[in-house]
N, C-alpha and C positions, 0 to 999 in steps of 0.2 A: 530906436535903432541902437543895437550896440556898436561900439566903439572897434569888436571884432568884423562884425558884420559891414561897417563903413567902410575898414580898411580893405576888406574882401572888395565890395564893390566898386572902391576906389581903382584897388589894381587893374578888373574886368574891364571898366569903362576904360584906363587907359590904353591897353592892350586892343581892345575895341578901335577907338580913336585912330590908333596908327594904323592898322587894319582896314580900316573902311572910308577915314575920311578922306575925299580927293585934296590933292596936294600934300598931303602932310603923311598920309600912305604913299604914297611916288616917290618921296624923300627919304620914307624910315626903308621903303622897299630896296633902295640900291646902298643899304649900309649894309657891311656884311655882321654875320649875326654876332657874332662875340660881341661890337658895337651896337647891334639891336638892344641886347641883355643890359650892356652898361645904361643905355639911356635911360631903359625902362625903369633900372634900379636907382638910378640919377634922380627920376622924377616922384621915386616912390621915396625916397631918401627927402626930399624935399617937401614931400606932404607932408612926413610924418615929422619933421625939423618945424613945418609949420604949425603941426598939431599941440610941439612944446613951447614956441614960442608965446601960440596964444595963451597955453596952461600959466606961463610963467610971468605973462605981465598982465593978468586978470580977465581976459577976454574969451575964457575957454564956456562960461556960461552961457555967454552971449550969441557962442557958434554952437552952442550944444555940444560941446567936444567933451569927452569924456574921461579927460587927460588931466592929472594932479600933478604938480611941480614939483616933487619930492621924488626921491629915490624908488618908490613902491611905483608910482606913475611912470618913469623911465625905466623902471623893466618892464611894465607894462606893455608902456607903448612898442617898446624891443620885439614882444611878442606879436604883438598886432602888424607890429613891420614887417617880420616874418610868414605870418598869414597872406598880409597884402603881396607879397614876391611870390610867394606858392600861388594865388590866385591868378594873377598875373599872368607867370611862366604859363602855367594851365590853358590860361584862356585863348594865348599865344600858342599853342601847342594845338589846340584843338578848331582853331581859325580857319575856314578856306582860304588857300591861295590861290593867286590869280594862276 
């Protein structure tokens, strides 16, 4: 799986998540949405912080993570964070509501 392709699926499942899982859909459901957006980006911001962490203290083999520590690696991952918010946004756009 690429590194584009995880990020994708990352944001879907989260978007998902809030969406359908009981209680934690019941909670994202009464924030209003400009706070929907933040969170979502909140937590895609923090996958992808973890994607550099692992790159950056040797563990990015180990999770498969497809992320180098160096400059070429962080626009990289820039890109793929952007992928994973468009996916995201998307999935959240195209979700039934209750």
């Amino acid at each position: 799986m690429t590194v584009e392709m995880l990020s994708a699926t990352t944001g879907v499942i989260l978007s998902l998540a809030f969406s359908y899982v009981p209680g934690l859909s019941k909670i994202f459901d009464e924030l209003e949405p400009i706070y929907k957006r933040i969170v979502m980006l909140l937590l895609l911001v923090l996958v992808a912080g973890g994607a550099l962490v692992l790159a950056c203290t040797g563990y990015a083999e180990l999770f498969n993570v497809g992320v180098t520590c160096d400059q070429v690696g962080i626009r990289e991952l820039w890109s793929v964070f952007l992928a994973a918010v468009i996916a995201n946004q998307g999935a959240y756009m195209i979700t039934p509501k209750k």
